[in-house]
C-alpha positions as CSV (number, residue, x, y, z in Angstrom):
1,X,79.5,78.1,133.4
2,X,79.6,80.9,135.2
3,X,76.8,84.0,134.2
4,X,79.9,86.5,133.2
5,X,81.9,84.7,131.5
6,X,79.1,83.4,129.2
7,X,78.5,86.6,128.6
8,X,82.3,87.2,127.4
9,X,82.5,84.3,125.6
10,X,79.0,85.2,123.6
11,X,80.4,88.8,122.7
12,X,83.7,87.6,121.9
13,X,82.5,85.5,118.7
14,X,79.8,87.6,118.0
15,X,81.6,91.3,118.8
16,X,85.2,90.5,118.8
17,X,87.7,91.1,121.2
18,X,87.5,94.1,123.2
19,X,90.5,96.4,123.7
20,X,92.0,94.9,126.1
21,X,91.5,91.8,125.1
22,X,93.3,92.5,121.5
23,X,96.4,94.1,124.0
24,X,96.4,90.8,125.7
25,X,96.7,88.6,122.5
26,X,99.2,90.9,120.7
27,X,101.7,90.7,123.8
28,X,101.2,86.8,123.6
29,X,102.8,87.4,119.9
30,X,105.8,86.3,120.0
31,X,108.2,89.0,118.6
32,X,112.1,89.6,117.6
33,X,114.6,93.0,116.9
34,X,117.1,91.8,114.3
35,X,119.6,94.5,114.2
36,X,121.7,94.4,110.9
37,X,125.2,95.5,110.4
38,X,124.1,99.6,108.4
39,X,123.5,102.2,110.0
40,X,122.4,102.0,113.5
41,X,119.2,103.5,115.1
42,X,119.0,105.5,118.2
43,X,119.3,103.5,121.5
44,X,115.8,104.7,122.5
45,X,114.6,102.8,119.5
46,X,115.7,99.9,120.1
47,X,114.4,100.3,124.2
48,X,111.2,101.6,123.1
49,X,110.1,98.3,121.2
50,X,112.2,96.1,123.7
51,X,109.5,97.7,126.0
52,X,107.0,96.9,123.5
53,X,107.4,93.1,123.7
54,X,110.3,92.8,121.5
55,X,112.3,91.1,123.7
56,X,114.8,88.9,122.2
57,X,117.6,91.0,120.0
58,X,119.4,88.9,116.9
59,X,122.3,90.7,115.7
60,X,123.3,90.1,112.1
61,X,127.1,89.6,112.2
62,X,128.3,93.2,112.6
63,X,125.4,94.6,114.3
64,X,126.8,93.4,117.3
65,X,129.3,96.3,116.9
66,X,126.2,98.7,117.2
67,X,124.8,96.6,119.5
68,X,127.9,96.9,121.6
69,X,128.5,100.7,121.3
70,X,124.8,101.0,122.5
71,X,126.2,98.9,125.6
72,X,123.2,96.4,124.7
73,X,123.9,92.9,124.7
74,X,122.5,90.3,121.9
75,X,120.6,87.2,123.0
76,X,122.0,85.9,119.4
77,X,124.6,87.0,117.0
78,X,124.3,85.2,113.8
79,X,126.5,85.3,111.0
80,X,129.6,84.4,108.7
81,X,131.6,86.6,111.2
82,X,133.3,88.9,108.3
83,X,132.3,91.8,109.8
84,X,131.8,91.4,114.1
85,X,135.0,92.9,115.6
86,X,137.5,91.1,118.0
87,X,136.1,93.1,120.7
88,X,132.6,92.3,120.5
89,X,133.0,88.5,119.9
90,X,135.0,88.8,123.2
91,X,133.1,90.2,125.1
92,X,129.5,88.9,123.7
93,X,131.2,85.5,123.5
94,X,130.1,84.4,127.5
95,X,126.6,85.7,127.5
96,X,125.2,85.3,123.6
97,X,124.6,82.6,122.1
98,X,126.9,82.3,118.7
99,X,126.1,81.1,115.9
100,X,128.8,80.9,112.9
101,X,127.1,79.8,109.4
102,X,129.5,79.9,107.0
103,X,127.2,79.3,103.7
104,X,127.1,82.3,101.4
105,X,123.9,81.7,99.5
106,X,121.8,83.7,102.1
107,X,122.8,87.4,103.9
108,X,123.2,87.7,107.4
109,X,120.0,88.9,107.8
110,X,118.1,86.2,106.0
111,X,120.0,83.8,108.3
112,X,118.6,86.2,111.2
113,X,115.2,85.3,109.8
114,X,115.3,81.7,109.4
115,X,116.5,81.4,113.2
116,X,113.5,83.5,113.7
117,X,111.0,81.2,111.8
118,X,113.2,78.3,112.9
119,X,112.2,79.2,116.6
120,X,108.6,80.8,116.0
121,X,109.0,84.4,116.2
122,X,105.7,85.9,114.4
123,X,107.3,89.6,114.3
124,X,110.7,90.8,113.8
125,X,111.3,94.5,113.5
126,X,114.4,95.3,111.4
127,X,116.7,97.4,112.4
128,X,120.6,98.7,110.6
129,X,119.7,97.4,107.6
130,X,120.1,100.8,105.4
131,X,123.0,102.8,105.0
132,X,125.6,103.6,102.9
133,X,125.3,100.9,100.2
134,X,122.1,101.1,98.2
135,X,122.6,97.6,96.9
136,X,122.4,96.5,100.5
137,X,119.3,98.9,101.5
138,X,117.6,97.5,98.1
139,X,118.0,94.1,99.4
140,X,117.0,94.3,103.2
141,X,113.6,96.0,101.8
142,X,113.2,92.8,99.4
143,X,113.7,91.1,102.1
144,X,110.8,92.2,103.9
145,X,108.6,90.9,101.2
146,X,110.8,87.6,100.9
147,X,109.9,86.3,103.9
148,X,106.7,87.8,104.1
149,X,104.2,84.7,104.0
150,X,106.2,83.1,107.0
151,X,107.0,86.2,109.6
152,X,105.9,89.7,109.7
153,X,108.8,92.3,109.2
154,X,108.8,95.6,109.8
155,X,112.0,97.3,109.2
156,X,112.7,101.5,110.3
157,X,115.6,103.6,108.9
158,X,116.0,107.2,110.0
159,X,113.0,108.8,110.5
160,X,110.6,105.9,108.9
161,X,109.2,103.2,109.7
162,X,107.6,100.8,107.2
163,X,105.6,97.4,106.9
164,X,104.1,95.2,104.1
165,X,100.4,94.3,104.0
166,X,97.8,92.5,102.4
167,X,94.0,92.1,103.0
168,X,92.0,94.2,105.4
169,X,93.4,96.1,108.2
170,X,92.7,99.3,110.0
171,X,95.8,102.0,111.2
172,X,95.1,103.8,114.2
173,X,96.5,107.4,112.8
174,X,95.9,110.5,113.8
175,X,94.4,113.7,112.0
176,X,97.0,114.7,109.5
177,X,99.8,112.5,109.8
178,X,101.6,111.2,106.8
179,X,101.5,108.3,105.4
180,X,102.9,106.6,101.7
181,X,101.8,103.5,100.1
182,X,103.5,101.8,97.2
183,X,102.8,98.6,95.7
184,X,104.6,96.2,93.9
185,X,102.6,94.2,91.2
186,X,100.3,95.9,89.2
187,X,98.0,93.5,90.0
188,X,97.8,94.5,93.6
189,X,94.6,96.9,93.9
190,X,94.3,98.7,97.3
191,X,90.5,100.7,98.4
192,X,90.9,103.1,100.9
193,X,89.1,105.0,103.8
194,X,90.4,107.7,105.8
195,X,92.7,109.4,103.6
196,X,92.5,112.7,102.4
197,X,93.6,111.6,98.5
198,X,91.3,107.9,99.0
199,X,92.6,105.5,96.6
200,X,89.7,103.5,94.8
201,X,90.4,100.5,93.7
202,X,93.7,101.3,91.8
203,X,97.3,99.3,91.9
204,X,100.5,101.2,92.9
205,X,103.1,99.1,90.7
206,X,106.6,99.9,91.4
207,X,108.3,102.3,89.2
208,X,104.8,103.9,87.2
209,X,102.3,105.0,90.6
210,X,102.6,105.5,94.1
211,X,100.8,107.5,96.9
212,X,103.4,109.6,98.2
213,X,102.6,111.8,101.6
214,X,99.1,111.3,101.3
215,X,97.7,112.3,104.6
216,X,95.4,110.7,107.5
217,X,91.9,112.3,108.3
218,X,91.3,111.0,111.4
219,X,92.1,108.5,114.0
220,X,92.1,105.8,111.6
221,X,92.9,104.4,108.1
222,X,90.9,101.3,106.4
223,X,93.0,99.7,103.8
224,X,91.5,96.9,101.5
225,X,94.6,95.1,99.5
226,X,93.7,92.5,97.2
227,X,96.1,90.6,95.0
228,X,99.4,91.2,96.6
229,X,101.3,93.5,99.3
230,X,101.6,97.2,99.7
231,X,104.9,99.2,102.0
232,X,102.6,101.3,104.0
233,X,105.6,104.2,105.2
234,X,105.1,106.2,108.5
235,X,106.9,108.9,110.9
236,X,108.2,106.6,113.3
237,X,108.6,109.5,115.8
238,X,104.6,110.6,115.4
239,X,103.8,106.8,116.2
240,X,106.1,106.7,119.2
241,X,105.1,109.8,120.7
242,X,101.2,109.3,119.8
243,X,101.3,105.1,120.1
244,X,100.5,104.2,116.8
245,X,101.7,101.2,117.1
């Protein structure tokens, strides 16, 4: 074997992977925008992340509207079709691929999902899936957790962008951004590092404790979760503009 790649080999098991190598594995993640039928985000969203590896765009029934006001064009529409116009099924009808489910014991966007775990997507980023119906916003953000053993979701409405996690993992931040974390079960305990109000051990149940705008110290958070999954909540303009992501 060659001298140099023994080398990398040796410090890849006993170092890990080096920056570059992490970027080159990420983009080999095979990754999704599932755009829902609330309300739509920006364009430049939806380009920044299609940049970003997210290639393939799903459209959920009626987010092929948005998706054809933007002038973007779906790889997929999926749905029960109660809520795509005449126009866009038109005109997406020769260059997406349609698919009509008719079953009413999932949303659109869980059948989004299943085409996405169906076909191996690791990531899907969720997009339109808050707006004026609470009951509909409630859902999409259960949904998140829902699928989370089998893809990872991340879903951003407005100005936020938020994701689920469990275990150990490390947020490149930077020096006084803000970031929320709630839990779910109060059996979920999260250990921080990097935070300017750390959180020791404690559980953030739903409805009794939360850490709302705590704030980042420096260029990164450590977060130990144990027992369960925590919505970690960010700026999603101050990870665009700083890539945070």
């Amino acid at each position: 074997m060659d001298y140099k790649l023994c080398v990398s080999v040796v410090n890849y098991f006993y170092h890990g992977d080096t920056e570059s190598q992490r970027k080159q594995r990420e983009n080999h993640v095979k990754k999704c925008i599932i755009l829902a039928n609330g309300k739509p985000p920006k364009r430049s969203i939806i380009t920044f992340f299609q940049r970003r590896d997210y290639k393939k765009l799903i459209c959920a029934d009626g987010g092929s509207n948005s998706a054809l006001k933007m002038k973007l064009v779906p790889d997929v529409i999926i749905g029960d079709f109660d809520s795509i116009s005449s126009k866009a099924l038109k005109d997406f009808n020769s260059v997406s691929k349609i698919i009509r489910l008719k079953r009413q014991n999932d949303t659109d966007v869980e059948k989004c999902l299943k085409y996405a775990i169906k076909n191996k997507f690791e990531e899907a980023l969720l997009l339109g899936a808050t707006g004026n119906r609470l009951d509909h916003t409630f859902c999409n953000i259960g949904i998140v957790l829902k699928f989370f053993p089998q893809i990872k979701v991340s879903l951003i409405a407005e100005d936020s962008f938020m994701k689920a996690y469990t275990g150990n993992i490390e947020l490149k931040t930077i020096p006084g951004e803000t970031i929320s974390l709630y839990g779910i079960s109060p059996e979920t305990k999260i250990i921080s590092n990097g935070l300017k109000y750390e959180l020791k051990n404690i559980s953030l149940p739903f409805g009794v404790k939360e850490s709302t705008s705590n704030i980042a110290k420096k260029g990164s958070v450590k977060l130990k979760i144990v027992n369960g999954v925590v919505f970690v909540i960010r700026d999603v303009k101050t990870m665009i503009d700083n890539d945070l992501f």
